[in-house]
C-alpha positions in Angstrom: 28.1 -11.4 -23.6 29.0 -14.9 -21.3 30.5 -12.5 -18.8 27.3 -10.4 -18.6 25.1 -13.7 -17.9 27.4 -14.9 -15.9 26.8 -11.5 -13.8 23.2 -12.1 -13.9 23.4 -15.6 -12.4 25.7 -14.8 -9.9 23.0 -12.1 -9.1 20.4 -13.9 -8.9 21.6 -16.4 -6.8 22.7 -13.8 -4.3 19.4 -13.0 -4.3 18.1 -15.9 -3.7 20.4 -17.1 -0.8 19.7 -13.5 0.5 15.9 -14.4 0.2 16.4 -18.0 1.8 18.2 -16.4 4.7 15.2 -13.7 5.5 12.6 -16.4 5.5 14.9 -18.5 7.9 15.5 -15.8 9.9 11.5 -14.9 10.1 11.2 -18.7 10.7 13.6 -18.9 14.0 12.5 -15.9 15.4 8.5 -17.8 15.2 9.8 -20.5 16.4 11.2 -18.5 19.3 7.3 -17.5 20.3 6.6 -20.8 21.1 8.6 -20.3 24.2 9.5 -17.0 24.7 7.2 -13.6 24.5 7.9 -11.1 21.9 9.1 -7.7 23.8 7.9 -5.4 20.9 6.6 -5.5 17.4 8.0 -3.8 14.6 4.9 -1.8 14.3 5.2 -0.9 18.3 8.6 0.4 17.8 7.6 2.4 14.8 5.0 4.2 17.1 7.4 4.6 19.8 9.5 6.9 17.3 6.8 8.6 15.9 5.1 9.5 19.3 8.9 10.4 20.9 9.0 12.5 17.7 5.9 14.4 17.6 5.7 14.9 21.4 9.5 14.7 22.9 8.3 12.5 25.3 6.8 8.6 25.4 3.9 8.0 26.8 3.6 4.0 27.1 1.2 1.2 28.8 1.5 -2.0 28.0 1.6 -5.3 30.2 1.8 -8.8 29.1 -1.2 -11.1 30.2 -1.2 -14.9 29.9 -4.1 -16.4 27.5 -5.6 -17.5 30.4 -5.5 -14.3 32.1 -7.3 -12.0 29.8 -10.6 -12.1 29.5 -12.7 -14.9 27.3 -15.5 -12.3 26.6 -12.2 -9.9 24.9 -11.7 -13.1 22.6 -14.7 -13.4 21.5 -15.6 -9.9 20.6 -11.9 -9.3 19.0 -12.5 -12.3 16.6 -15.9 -11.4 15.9 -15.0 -8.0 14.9 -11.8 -9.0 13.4 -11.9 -12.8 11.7 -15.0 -14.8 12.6 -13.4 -17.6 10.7 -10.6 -17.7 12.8 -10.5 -21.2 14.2 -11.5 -22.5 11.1 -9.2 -21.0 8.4 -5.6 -21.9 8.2 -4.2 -18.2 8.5 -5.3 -16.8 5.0 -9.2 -16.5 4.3 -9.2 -16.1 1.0 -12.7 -15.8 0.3 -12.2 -12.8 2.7 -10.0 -11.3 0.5 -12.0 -11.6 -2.8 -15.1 -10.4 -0.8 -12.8 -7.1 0.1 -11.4 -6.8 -3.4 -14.9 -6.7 -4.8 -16.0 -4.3 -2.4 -12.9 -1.9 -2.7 -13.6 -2.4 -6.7 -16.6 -1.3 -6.0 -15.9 1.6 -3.9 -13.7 3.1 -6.3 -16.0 2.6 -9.3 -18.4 4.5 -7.4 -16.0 7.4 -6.5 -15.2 7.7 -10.7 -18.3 7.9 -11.6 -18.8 10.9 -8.7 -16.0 12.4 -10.4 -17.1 12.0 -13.7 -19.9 13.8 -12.4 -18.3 16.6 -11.2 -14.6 17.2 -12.7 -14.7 20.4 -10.6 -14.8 18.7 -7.5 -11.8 16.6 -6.1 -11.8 12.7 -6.4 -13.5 11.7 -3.0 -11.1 9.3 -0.9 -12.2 5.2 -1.1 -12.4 3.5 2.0 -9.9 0.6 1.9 -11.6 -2.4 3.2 -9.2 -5.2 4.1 -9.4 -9.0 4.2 -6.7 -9.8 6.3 -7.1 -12.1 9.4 -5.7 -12.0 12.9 -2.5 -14.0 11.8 -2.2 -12.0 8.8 -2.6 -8.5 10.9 -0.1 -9.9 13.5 2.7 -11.1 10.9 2.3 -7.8 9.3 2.9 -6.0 13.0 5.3 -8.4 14.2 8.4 -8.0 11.1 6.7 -5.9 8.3 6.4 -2.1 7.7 2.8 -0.6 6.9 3.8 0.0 2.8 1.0 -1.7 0.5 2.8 -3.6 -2.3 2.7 -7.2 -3.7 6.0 -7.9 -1.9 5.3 -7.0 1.9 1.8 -8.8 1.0 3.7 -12.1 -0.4 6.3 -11.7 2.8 3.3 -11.1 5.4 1.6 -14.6 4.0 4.7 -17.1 4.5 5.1 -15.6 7.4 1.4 -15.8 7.7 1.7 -19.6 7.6 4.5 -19.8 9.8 2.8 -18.8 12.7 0.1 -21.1 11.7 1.8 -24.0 11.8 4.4 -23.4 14.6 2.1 -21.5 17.1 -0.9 -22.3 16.2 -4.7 -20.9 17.2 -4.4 -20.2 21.0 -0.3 -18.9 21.1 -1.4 -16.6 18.0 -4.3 -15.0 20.0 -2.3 -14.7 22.7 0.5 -12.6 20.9 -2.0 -10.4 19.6 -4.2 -9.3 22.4 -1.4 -8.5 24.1 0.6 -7.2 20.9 -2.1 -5.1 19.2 -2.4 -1.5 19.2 -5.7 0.1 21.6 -4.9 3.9 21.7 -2.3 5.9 21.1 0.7 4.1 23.2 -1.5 1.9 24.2 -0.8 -1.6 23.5 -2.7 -5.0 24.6 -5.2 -5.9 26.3 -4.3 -5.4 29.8 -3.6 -1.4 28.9 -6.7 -1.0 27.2 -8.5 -2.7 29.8 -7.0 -0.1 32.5 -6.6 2.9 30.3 -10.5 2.8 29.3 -12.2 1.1 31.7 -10.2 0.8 35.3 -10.3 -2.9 35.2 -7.3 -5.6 34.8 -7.7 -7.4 31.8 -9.3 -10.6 32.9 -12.4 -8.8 34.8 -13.9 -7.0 31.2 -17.3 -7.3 31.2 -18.7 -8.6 27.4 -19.9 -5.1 26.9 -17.0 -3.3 27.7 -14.9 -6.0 25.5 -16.9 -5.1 22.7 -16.0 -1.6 23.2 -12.8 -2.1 22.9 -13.2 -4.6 19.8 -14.5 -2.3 17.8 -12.0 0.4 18.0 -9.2 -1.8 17.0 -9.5 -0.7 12.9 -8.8 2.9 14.1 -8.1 2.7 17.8 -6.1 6.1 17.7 -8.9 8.1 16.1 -11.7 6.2 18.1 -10.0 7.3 21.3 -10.6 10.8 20.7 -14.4 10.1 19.9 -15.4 7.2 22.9 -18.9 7.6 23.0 -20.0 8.5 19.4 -22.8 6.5 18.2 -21.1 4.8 15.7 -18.7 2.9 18.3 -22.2 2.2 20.2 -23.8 0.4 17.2 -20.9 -1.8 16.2 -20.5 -2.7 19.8 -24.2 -3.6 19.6 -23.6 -5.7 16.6 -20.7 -7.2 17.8 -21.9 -7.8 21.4 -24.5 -10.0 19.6 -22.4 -12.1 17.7 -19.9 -13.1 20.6 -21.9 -16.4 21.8 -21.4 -17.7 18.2 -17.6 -17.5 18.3 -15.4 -20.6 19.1 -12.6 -19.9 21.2 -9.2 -21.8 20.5 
């Protein structure tokens, strides 16, 4: 019996130091991005074998612009669209979060009963609505796989505050405009800028930034569908909110 706990000790303390060392390793390579720009994201490089997989071939545009160099209209629309709070929260909004739970909740209530309903008929898929903000979306990108568990989501907010507090507001928008996926192998802001519009990143118009801000939930599938009305009225919306955003 001793020998079995001391098994279990020894075990978890491995764990442990194995745990320590991850969060020390996220916490170097954020501390890295103060100085030096991250080549690819872990999300990047999972759409880089997926593409090369699907296609035998990979098609790719992306180009790193300064913060300065890309656009202030893009800001504002990408944090209106994305996380209005975003130079007031400290990388978690949790209030966010509840407001998504309770409309997911909500969502799939709504689907049961449907099914209740009509137990012939096949469940209808629930929307997912998210809560995360720009930090959380670009810790997730940056190290983390797409899986939906307690653990990546624990993992995605220390690293979450990491970036907070060693990069801060501007560095973290930077990272992800020029990070964040716009089509398919189309990543940042200068590539979206050219691949939809023509234009280097800095010369958007606030219109066409809006464009692009509202495709960034599902940029892949709103690439195939540019002009459908729904991409029109969220631009709308979203065009008129930019003046009320505060830019880091």
């Amino acid at each position: 019996m001793r020998r079995m706990l001391d098994w279990a000790w020894r075990l978890i303390a491995l764990l442990l130091v194995c745990t320590l060392s991850l969060q020390l390793y996220f916490l170097a390579r954020v501390a890295l991005m103060r100085v030096i720009d991250p080549q690819s994201t872990t999300f990047q490089r999972s759409q880089a074998w997926r593409i090369t997989l699907e296609t035998g071939r990979l098609p790719w545009r992306q180009a790193w612009r300064a913060y300065d160099d890309i656009s202030d209209h893009l800001k504002r629309a990408v944090i209106a669209a994305e996380d209005a709070s975003f130079a007031e929260h400290d990388g978690v909004d949790w209030d966010a979060i509840e407001r998504a739970w309770e409309r997911n909740q909500q969502a799939l209530e709504r689907a049961e009963r449907l099914a209740r309903r009509r137990p012939e008929a096949a469940m209808p898929p629930v929307r997912i609505v998210g809560g995360s903000t720009i930090t959380q979306q670009l810790a997730k990108n940056l190290f983390l796989s797409g899986e939906r568990s307690l653990l990546r989501k624990g993992q995605e907010i220390v690293i979450t505050y990491m970036l907070e507090h060693l990069l801060g507001k501007r560095r973290i928008l930077e990272i992800y405009l020029n990070s964040v996926e716009w089509g398919e192998g189309v990543f940042g802001a200068e590539a979206a800028a050219q691949h939809y519009f023509g234009v280097p990143a800095d010369r958007l118009t606030p219109w066409q930034a809006a464009r692009l801000a509202v495709m960034l939930p599902a940029p892949r599938r709103y690439e195939q569908r540019p002009h459908s009305a729904y991409l029109q009225r969220r631009a709308q919306t979203i065009l008129a909110r930019m003046s009320a955003v505060t830019l880091p």
